[in-house]
NUROTOR-644534 format. One record per atom (N, C-alpha, C): residue in one letter; residue number from 1; y, x, z. Coordinates in steps of 0.02 Angstrom, whole numbers, plus 50000, padded with zeros to 5 digits. Layout:
('a',NUM,(Y,X,Z))
...
***
This chain:
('x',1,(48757,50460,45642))
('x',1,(48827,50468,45624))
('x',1,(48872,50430,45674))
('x',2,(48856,50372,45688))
('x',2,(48894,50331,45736))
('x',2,(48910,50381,45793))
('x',3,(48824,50392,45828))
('x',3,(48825,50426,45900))
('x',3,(48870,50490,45860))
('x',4,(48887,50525,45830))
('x',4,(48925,50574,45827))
('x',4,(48993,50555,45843))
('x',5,(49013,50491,45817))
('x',5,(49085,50469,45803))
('x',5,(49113,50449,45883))
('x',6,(49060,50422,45927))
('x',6,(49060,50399,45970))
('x',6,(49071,50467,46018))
('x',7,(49018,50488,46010))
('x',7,(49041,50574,46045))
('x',7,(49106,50590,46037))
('x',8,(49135,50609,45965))
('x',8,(49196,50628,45967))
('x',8,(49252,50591,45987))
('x',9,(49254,50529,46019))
('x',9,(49306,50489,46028))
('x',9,(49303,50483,46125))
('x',10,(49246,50498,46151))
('x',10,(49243,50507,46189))
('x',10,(49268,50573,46237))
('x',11,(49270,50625,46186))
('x',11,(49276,50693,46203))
('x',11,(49347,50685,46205))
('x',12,(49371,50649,46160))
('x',12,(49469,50646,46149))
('x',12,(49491,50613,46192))
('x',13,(49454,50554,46229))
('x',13,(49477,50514,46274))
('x',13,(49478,50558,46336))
('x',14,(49434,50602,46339))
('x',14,(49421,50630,46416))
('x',14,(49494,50694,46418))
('x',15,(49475,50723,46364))
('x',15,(49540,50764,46338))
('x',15,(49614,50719,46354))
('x',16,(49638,50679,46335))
('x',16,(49699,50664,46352))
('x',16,(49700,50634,46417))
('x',17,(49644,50600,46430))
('x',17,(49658,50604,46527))
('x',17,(49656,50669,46573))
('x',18,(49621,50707,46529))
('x',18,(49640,50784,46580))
('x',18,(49704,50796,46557))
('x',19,(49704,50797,46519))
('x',19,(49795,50810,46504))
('x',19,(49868,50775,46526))
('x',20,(49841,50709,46545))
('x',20,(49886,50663,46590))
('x',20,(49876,50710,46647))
('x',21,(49815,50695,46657))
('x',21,(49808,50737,46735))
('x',21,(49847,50777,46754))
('x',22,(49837,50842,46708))
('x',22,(49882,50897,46709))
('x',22,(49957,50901,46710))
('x',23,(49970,50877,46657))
('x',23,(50042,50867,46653))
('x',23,(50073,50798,46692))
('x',24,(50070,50771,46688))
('x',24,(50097,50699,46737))
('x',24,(50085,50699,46827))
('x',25,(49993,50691,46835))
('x',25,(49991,50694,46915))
('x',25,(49980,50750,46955))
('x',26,(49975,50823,46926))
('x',26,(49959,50870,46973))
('x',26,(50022,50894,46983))
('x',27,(50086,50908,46934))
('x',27,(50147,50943,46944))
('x',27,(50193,50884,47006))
('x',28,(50153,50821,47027))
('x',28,(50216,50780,47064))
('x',28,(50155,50794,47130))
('x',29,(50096,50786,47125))
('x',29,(50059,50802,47175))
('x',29,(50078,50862,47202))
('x',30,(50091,50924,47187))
('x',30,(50114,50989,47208))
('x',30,(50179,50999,47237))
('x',31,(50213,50973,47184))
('x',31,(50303,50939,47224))
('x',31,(50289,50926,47289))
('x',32,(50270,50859,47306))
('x',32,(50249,50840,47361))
('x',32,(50244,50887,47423))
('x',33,(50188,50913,47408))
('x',33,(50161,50960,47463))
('x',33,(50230,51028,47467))
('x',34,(50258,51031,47400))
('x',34,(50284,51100,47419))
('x',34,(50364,51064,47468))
('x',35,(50372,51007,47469))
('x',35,(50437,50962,47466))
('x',35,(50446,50984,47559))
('x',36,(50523,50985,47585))
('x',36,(50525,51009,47643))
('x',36,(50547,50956,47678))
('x',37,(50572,50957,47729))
('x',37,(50592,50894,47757))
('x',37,(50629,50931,47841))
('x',38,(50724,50912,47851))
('x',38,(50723,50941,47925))
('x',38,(50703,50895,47985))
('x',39,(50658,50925,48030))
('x',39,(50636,50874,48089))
('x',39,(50661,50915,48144))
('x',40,(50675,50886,48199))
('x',40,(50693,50909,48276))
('x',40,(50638,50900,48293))
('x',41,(50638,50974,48352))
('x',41,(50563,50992,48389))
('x',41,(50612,51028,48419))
('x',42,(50580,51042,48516))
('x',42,(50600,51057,48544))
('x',42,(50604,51128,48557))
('x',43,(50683,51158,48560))
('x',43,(50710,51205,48569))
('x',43,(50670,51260,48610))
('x',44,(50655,51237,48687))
('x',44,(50609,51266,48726))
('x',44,(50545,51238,48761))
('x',45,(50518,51253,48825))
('x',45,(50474,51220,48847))
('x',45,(50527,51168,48912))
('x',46,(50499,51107,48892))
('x',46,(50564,51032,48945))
('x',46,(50505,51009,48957))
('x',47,(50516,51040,49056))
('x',47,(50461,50982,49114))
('x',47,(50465,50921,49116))
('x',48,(50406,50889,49136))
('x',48,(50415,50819,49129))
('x',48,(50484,50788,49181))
('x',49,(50529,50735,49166))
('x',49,(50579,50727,49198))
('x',49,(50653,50757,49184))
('x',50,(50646,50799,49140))
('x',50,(50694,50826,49112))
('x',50,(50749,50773,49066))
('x',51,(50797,50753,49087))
('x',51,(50847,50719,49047))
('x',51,(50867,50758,48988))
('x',52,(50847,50745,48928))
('x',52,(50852,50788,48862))
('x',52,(50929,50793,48839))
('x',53,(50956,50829,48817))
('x',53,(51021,50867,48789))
('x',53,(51012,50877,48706))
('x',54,(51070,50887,48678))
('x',54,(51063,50907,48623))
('x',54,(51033,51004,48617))
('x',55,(51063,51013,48689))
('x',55,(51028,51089,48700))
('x',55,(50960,51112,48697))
('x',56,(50933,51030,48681))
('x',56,(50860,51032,48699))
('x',56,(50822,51041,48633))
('x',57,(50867,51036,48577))
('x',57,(50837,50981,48498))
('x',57,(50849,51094,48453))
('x',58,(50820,51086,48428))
('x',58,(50819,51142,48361))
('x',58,(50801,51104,48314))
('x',59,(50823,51131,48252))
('x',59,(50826,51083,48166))
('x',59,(50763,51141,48146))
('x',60,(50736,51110,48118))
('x',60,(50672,51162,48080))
('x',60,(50658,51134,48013))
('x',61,(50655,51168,47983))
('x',61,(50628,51136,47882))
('x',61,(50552,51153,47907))
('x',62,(50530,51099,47882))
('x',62,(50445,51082,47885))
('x',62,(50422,51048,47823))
('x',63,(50361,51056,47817))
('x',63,(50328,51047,47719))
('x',63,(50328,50955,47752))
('x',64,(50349,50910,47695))
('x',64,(50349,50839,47704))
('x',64,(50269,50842,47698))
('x',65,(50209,50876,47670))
('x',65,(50168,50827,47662))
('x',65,(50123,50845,47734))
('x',66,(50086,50765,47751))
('x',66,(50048,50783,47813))
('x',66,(50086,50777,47863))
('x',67,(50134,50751,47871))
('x',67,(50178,50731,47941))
('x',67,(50158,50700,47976))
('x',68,(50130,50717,48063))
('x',68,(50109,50656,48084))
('x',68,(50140,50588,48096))
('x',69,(50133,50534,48099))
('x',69,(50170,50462,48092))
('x',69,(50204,50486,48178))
('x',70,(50257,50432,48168))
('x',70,(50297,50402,48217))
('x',70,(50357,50484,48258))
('x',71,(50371,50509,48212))
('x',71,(50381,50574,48250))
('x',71,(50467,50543,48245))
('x',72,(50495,50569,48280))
('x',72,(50562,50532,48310))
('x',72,(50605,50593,48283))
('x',73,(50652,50578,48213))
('x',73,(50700,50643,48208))
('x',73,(50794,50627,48202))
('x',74,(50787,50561,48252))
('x',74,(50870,50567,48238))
('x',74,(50882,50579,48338))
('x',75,(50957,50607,48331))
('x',75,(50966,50632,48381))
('x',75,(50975,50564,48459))
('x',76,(50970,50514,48404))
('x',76,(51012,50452,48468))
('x',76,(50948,50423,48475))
('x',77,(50925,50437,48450))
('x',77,(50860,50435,48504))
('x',77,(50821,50474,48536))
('x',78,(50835,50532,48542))
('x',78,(50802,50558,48567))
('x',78,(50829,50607,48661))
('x',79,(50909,50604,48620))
('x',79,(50957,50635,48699))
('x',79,(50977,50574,48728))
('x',80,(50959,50611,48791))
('x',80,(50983,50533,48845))
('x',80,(50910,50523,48867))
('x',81,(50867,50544,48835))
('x',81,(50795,50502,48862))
('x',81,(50766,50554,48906))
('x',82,(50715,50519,48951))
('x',82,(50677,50568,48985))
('x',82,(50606,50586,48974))
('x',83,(50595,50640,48980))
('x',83,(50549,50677,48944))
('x',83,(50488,50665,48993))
('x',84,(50429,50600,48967))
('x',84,(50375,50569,49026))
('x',84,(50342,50616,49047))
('x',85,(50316,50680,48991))
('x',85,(50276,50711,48996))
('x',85,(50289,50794,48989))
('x',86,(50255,50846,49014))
('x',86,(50305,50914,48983))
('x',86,(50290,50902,48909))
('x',87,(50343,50943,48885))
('x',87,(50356,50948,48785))
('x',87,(50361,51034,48791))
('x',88,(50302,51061,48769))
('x',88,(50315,51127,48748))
('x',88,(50357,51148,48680))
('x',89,(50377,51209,48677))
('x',89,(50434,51237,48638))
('x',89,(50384,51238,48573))
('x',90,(50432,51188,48525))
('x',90,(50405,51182,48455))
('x',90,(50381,51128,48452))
('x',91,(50367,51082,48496))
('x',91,(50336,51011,48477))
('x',91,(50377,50961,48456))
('x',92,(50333,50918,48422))
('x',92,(50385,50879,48397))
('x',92,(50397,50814,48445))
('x',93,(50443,50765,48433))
('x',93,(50481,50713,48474))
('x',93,(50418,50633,48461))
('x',94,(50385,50594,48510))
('x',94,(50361,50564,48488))
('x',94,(50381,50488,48538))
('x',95,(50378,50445,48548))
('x',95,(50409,50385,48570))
('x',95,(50388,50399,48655))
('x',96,(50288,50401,48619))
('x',96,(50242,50409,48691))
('x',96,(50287,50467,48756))
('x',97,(50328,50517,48735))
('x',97,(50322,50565,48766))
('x',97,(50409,50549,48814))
('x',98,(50414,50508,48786))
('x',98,(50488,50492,48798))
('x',98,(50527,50418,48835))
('x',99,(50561,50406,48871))
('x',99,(50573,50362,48894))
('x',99,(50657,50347,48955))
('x',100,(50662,50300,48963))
('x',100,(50727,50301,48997))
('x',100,(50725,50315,49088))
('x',101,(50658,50315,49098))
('x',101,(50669,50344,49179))
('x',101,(50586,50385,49186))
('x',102,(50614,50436,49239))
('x',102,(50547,50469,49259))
('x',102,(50475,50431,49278))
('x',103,(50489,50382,49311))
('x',103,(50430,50346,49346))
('x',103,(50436,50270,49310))
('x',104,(50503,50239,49352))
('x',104,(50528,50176,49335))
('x',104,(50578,50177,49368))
('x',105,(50608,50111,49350))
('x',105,(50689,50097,49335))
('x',105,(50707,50115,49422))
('x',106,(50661,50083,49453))
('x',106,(50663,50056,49524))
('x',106,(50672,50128,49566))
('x',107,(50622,50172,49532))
('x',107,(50628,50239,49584))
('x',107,(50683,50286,49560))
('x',108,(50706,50260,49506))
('x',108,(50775,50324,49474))
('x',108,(50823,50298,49523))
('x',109,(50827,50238,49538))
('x',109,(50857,50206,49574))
('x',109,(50879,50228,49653))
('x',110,(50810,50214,49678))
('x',110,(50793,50259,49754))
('x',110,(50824,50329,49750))
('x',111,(50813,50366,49694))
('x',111,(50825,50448,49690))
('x',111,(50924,50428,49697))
('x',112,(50942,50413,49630))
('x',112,(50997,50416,49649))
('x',112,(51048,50431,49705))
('x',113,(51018,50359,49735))
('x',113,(51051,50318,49778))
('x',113,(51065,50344,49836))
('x',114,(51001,50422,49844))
('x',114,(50986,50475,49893))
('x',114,(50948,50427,49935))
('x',115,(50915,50378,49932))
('x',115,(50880,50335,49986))
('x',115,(50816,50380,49998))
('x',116,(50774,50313,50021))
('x',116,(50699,50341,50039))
('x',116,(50640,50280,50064))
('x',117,(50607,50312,50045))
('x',117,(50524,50242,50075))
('x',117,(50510,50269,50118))
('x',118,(50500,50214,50179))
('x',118,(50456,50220,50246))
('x',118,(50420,50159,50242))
('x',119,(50344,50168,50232))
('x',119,(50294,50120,50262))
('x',119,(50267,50106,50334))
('x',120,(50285,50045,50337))
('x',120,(50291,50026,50431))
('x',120,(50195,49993,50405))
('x',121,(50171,49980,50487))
('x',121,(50139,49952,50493))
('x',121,(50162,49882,50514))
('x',122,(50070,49833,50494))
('x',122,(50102,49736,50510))
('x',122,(50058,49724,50558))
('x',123,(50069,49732,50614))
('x',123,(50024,49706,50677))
('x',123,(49984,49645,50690))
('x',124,(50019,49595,50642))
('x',124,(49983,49546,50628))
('x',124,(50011,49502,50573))
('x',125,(49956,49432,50548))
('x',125,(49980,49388,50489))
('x',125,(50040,49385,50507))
('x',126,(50088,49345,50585))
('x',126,(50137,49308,50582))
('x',126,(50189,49375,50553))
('x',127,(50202,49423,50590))
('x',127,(50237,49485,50575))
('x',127,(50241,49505,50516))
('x',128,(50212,49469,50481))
('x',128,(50215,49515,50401))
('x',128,(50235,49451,50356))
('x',129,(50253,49390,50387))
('x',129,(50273,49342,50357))
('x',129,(50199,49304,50310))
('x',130,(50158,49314,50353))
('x',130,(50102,49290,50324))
('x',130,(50072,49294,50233))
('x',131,(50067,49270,50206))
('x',131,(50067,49295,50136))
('x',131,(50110,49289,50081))
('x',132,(50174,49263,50114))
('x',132,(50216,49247,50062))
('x',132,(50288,49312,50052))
('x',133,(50278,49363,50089))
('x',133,(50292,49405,50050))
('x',133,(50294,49451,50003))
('x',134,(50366,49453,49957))
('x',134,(50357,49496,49882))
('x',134,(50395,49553,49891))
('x',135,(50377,49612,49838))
('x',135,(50435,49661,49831))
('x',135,(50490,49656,49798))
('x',136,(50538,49660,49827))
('x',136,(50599,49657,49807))
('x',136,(50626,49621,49843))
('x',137,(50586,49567,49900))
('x',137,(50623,49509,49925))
('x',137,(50661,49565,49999))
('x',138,(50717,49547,50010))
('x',138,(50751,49568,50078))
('x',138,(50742,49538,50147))
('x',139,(50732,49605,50207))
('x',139,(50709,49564,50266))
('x',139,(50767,49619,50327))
('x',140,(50750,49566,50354))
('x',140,(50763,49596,50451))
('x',140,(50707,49633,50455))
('x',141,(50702,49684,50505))
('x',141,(50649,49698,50549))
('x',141,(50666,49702,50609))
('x',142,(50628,49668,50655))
('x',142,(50630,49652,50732))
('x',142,(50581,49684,50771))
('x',143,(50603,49718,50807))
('x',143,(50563,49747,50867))
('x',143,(50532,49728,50918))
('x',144,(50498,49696,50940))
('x',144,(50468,49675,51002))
('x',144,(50455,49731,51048))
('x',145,(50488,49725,51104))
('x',145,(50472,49782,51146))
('x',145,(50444,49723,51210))
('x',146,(50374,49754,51233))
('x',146,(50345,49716,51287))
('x',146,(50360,49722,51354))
('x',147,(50377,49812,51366))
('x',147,(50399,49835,51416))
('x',147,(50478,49849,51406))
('x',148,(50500,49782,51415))
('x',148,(50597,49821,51409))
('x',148,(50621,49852,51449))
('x',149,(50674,49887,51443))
('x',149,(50713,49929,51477))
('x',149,(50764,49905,51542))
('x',150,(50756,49915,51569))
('x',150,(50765,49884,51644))
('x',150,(50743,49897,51708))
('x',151,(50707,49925,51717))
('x',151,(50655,49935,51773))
('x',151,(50601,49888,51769))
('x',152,(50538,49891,51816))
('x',152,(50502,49850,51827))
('x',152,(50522,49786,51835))
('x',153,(50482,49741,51800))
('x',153,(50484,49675,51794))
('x',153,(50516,49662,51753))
('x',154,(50571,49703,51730))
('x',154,(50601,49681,51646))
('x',154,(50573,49634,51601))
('x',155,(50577,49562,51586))
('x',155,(50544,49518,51548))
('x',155,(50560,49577,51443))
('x',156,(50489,49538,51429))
('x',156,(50482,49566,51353))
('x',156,(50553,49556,51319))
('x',157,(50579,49585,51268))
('x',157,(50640,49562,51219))
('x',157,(50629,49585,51171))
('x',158,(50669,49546,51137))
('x',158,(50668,49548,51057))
('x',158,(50727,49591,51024))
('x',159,(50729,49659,50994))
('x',159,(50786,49702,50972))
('x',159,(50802,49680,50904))
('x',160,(50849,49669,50875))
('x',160,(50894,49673,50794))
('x',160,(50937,49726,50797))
('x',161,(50906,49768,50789))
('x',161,(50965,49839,50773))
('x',161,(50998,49821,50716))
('x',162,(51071,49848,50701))
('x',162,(51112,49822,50649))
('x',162,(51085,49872,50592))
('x',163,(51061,49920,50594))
('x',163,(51026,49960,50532))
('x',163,(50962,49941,50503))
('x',164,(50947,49882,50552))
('x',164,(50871,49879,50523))
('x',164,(50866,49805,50505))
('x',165,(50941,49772,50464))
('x',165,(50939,49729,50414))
('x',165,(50962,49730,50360))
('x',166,(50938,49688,50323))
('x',166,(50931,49692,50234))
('x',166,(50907,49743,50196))
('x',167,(50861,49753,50235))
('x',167,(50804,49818,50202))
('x',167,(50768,49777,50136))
('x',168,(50759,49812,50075))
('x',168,(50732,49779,50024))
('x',168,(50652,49813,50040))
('x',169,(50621,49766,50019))
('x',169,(50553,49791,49992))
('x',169,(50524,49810,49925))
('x',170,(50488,49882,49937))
('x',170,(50473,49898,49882))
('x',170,(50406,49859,49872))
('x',171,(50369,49875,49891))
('x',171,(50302,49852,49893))
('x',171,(50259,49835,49968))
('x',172,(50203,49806,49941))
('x',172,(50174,49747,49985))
('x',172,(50100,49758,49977))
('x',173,(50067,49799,50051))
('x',173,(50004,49835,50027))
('x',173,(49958,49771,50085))
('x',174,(49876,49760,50053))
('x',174,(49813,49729,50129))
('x',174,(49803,49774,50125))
('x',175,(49751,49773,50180))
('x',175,(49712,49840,50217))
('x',175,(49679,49895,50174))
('x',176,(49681,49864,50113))
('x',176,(49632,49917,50052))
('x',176,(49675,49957,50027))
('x',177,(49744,49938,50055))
('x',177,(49816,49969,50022))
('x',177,(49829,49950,49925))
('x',178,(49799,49882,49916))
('x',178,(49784,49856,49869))
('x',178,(49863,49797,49874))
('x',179,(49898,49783,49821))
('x',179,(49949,49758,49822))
('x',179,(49939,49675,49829))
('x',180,(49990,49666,49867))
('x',180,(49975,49598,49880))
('x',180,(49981,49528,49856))
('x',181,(50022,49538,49794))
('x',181,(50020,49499,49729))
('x',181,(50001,49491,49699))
('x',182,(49967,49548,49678))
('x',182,(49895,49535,49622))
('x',182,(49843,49528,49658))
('x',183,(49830,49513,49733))
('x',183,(49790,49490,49772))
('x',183,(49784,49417,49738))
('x',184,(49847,49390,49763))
('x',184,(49863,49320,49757))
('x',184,(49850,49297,49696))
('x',185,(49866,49348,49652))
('x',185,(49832,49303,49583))
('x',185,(49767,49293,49584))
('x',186,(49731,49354,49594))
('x',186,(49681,49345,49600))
('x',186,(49626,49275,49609))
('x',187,(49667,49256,49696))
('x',187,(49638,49234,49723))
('x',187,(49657,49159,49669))
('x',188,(49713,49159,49653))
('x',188,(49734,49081,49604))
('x',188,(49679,49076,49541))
('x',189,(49656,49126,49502))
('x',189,(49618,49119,49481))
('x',189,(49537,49134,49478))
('x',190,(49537,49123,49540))
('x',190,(49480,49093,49544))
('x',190,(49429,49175,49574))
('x',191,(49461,49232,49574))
('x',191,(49427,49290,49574))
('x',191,(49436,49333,49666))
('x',192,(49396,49279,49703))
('x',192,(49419,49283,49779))
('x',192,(49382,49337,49805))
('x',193,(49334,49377,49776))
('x',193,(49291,49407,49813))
('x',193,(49312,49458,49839))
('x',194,(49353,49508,49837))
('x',194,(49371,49589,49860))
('x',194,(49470,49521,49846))
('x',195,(49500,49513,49856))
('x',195,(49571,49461,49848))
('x',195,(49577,49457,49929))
('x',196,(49623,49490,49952))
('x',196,(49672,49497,50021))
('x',196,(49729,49465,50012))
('x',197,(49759,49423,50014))
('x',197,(49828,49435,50021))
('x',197,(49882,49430,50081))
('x',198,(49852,49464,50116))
('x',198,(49874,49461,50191))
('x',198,(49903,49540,50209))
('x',199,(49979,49539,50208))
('x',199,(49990,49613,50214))
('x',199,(49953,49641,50269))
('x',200,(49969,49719,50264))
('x',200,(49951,49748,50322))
('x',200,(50003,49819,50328))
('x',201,(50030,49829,50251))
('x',201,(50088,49886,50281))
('x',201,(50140,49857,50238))
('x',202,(50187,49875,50218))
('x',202,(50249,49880,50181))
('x',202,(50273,49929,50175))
('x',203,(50304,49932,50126))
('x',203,(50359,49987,50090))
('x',203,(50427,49979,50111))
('x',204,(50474,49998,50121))
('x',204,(50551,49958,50111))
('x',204,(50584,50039,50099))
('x',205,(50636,50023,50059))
('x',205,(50671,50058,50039))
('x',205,(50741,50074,50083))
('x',206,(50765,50128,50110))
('x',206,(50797,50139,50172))
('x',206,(50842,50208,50164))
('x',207,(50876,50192,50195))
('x',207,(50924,50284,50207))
('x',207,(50911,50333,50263))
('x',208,(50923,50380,50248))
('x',208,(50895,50433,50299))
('x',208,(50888,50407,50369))
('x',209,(50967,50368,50396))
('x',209,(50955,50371,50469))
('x',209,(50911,50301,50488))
('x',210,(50907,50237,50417))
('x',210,(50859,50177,50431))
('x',210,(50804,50227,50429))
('x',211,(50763,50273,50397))
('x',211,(50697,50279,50407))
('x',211,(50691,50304,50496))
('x',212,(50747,50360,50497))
('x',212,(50731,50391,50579))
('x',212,(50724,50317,50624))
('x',213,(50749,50261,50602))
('x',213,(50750,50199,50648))
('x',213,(50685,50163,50656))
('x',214,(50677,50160,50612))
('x',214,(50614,50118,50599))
('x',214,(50557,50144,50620))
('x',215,(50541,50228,50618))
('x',215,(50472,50265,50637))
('x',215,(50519,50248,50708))
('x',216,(50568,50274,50741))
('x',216,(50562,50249,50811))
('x',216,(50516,50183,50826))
('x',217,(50543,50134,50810))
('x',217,(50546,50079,50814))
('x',217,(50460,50065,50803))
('x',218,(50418,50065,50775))
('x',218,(50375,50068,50747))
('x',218,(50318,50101,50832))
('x',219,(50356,50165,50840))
('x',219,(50316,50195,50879))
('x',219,(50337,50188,50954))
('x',220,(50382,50113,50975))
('x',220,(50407,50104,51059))
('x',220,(50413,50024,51069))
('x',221,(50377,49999,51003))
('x',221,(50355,49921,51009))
('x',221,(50320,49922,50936))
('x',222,(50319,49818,50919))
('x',222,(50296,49792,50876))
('x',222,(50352,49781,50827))
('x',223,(50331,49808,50765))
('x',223,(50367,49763,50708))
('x',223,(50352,49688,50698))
('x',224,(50433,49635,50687))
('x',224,(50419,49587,50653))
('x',224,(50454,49594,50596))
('x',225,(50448,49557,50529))
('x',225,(50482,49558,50487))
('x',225,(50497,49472,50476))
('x',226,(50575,49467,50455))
('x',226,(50619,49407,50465))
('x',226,(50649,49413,50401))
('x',227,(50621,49346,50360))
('x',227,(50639,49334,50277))
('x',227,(50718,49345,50275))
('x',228,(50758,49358,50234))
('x',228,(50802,49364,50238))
('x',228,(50827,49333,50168))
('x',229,(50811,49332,50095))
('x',229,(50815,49341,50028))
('x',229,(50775,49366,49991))
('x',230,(50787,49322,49932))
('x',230,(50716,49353,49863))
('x',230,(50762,49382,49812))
('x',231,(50735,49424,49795))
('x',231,(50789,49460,49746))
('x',231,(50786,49414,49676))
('x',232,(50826,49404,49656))
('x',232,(50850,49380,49555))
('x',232,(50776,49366,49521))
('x',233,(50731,49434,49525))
('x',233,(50685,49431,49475))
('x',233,(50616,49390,49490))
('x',234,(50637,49372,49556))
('x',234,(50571,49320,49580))
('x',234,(50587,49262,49609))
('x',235,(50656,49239,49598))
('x',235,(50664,49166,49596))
('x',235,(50666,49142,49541))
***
């Protein structure tokens, strides 16, 4: 008699939890899924580098449930930015894909500015300022011409063309074309084995008619380079 009573109280218990079930968590579980939500996804297909527009954004109703995380749907963040990677038509907006310059700050910069990089060669330690040059720091470049212009017997001289000062440096390559600062760390901590820090080319950032100067220059003597200034971010 018990086990009967016990049966039946069991059967009623299971009964009104299916019935919670039913009525309480499946009708808000279903809500859910059927529930819409508007997200911006892109209008068309935007190459990587593309400065995004509101021309760029379409509004779409999409089911809220199953959204992937971090998806970006207000507009101020998303116009104005540049698009790192291509975004095909219909995708959605995600932080990864997005950012404030194509490469970095430094080369939106160069583009602008209409400049340009020419990498000179360093003929030797003294010429390249031995290892204590950084990028960003500003230099002279000096020409050594061995055979000067004069006729025979012309003693060697030293040229400063007025275009070929306060050239900034972008970067600072040794012979492995391995950068020459994280050489130096390297070598500070303690990790000397493959650690150069002895230039051998440079970068500098230049205008059309400094680069035509410099490949002259480059190819009718020796480059020296003459410290000039460290830029803000490395003093």
């Amino acid at each position: 008699m018990n086990l009967l009573k016990n049966r039946i109280l069991l059967s009623a218990l299971c009964l009104i939890l299916a019935a919670g079930i039913s009525f309480l968590l499946l009708p808000r579980f279903y809500a859910d899924k059927s529930a819409t939500v508007t997200l911006l996804r892109a209008a068309a297909d935007i190459p990587a580098g593309t400065k995004i527009t509101e021309h760029d954004l379409v509004s779409v109703a999409v089911g809220a449930y199953g959204l992937p995380e971090g998806v970006l749907n207000a507009k101020a963040q998303i116009v104005g930015q540049v698009a790192q990677t291509a975004i095909a038509k219909g995708d959605y907006f995600f932080p990864q894909k997005l950012g404030s310059f194509l490469g970095d700050e430094l080369l939106d910069r160069i583009e602008q500015n209409n400049q340009r990089l020419v990498t000179v060669s360093v003929p030797s330690i003294a010429a390249g300022l031995s290892s204590h040059l950084l990028a960003g720091d500003f230099v002279t470049v000096a020409v050594f011409m061995e055979k000067a212009s004069g006729g025979q017997g012309a003693a060697p001289q030293v040229i400063l063309y007025p275009e070929l000062k306060g050239l900034e440096v972008y970067s600072v390559e040794n012979a492995r074309t391995q950068d020459t600062a994280e050489m130096r760390k390297q070598q500070n901590s303690g990790q000397s084995a493959n650690s150069d820090p002895v230039p051998k080319a440079v970068t500098l950032i230049v205008t059309e008619a400094q680069a035509e100067k410099l490949i002259q220059a480059e190819y009718t003597g020796k480059l020296h380079l003459i410290f000039e200034k460290r830029s803000v971010d490395h003093e």
